[in-house]
C-alpha positions as CSV (number, residue, x, y, z in Angstrom):
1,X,7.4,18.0,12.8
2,X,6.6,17.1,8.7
3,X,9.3,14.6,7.4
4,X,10.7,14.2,3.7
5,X,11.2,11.1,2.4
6,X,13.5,10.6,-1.1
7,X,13.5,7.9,-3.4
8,X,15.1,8.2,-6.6
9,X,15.3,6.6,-10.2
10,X,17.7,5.7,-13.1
11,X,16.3,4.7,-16.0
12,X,18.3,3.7,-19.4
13,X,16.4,3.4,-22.7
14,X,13.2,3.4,-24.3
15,X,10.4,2.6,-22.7
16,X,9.5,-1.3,-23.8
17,X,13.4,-2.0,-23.7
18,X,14.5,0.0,-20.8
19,X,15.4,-0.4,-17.6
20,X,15.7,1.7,-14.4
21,X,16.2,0.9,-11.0
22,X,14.7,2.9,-7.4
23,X,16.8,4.0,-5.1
24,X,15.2,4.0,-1.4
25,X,17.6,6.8,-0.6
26,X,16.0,8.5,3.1
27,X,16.0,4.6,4.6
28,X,19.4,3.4,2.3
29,X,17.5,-0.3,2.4
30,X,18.2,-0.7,-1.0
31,X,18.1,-0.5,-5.0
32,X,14.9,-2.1,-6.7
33,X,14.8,-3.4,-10.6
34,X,12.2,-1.9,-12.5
35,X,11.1,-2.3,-16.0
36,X,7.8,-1.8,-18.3
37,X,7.7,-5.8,-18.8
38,X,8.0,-6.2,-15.1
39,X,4.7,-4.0,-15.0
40,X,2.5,-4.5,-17.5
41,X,3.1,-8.2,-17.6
42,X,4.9,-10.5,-14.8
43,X,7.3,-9.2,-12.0
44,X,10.4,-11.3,-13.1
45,X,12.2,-10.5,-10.0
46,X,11.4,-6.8,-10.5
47,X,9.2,-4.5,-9.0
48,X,6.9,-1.8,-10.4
49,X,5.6,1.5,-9.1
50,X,1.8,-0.5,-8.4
51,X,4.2,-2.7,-6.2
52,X,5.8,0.2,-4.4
53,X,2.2,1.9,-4.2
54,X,0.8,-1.1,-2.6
55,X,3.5,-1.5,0.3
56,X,2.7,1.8,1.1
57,X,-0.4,1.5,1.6
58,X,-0.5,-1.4,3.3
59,X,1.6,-0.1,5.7
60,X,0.2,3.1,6.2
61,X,-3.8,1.6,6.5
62,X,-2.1,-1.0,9.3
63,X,-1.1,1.7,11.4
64,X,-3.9,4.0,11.1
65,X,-6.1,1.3,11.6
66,X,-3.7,0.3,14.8
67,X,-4.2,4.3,15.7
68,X,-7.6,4.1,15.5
69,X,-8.5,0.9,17.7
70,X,-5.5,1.9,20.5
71,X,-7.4,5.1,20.9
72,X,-10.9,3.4,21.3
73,X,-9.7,1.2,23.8
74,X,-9.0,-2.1,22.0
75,X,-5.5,-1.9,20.5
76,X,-4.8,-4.8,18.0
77,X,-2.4,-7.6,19.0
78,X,-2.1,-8.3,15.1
79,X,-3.4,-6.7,11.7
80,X,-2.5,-8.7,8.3
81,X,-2.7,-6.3,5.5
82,X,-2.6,-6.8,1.6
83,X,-3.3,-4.1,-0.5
84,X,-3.8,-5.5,-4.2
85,X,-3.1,-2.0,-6.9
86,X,-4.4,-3.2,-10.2
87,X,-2.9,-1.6,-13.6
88,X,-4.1,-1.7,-17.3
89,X,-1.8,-0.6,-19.9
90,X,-3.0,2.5,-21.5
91,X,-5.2,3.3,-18.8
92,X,-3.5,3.2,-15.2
93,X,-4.2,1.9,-12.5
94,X,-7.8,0.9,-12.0
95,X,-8.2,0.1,-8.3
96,X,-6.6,-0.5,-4.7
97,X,-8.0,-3.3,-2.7
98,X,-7.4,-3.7,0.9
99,X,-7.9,-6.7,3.0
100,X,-7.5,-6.9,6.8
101,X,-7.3,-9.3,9.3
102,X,-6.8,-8.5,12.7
103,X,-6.9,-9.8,15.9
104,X,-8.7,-7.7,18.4
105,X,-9.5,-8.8,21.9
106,X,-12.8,-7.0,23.0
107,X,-14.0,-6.0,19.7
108,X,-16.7,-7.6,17.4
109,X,-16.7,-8.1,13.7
110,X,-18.9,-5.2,13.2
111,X,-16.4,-2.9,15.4
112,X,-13.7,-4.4,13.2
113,X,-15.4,-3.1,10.0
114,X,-16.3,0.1,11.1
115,X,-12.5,1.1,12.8
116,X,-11.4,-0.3,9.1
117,X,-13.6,2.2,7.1
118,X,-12.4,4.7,9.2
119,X,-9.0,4.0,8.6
120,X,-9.7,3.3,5.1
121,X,-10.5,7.0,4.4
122,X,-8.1,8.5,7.0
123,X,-4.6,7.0,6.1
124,X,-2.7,9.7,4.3
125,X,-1.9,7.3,1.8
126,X,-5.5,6.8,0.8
127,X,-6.1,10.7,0.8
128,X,-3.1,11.3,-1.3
129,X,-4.4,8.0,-3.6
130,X,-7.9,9.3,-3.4
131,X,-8.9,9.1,-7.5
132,X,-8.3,5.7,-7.6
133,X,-11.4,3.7,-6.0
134,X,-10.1,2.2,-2.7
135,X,-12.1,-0.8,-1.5
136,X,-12.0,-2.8,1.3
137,X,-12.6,-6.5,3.3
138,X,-12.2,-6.7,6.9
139,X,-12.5,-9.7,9.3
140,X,-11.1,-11.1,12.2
141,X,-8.9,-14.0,12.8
């Protein structure tokens, strides 16, 4: 069954001035500050769309990457993800960086690398994000 999630945006004013703030609407968990400053230079207690992009993905690589080692036989007791989206002003963003760390029991860090990649190109975030160039670093604790 395909699921819909919303989120939705105010903003006032120009764009070096203005302001807007994300609604997370489907889960209601809450309303989230955003503002060109916020993203071109330092967060300030506000968020950005690279911000909201990289929780995503995070998220969505963990649990492909959980997916992927359950079904060969060596699910994960714990994965660490970061997922670092890098944005220039004037030309967008330039670049997702994952890093992993997982603890395994049974696999090797070679195993580790391989069920990453894998989960690296299969995550449906990472197809939908797939003109950006997606890297990766994978280890084990």
């Amino acid at each position: 069954m395909a699921t819909t999630r919303t989120a939705h945006t105010t903003w006032e004013g120009n764009l070096q001035e203005g302001k807007g703030l994300v609604a997370m609407k489907s889960s209601g968990i809450g309303e989230f500050p955003v503002s060109w400053p916020s993203r071109a230079e330092q967060a300030n207690g506000k968020t950005s769309p690279e911000e909201l992009i990289a929780g995503a993905h995070s998220a969505c690589f963990s649990m492909a990457l959980s997916f992927g080692l359950s079904n060969a036989g060596t699910p994960p007791t714990k994965l660490e993800t970061t997922a670092d989206v890098t944005f220039q002003p004037g030309t967008g963003i330039t670049g997702i960086h994952l890093t992993v760390v997982g603890t395994v029991p049974g696999l090797d860090e070679a195993g580790f690398a391989k069920a990453a990649e894998d989960a690296k190109a299969n995550c449906p975030v990472s197809q939908a994000l797939s003109g950006t160039t997606i890297t990766l670093t994978a280890s084990l604790a």
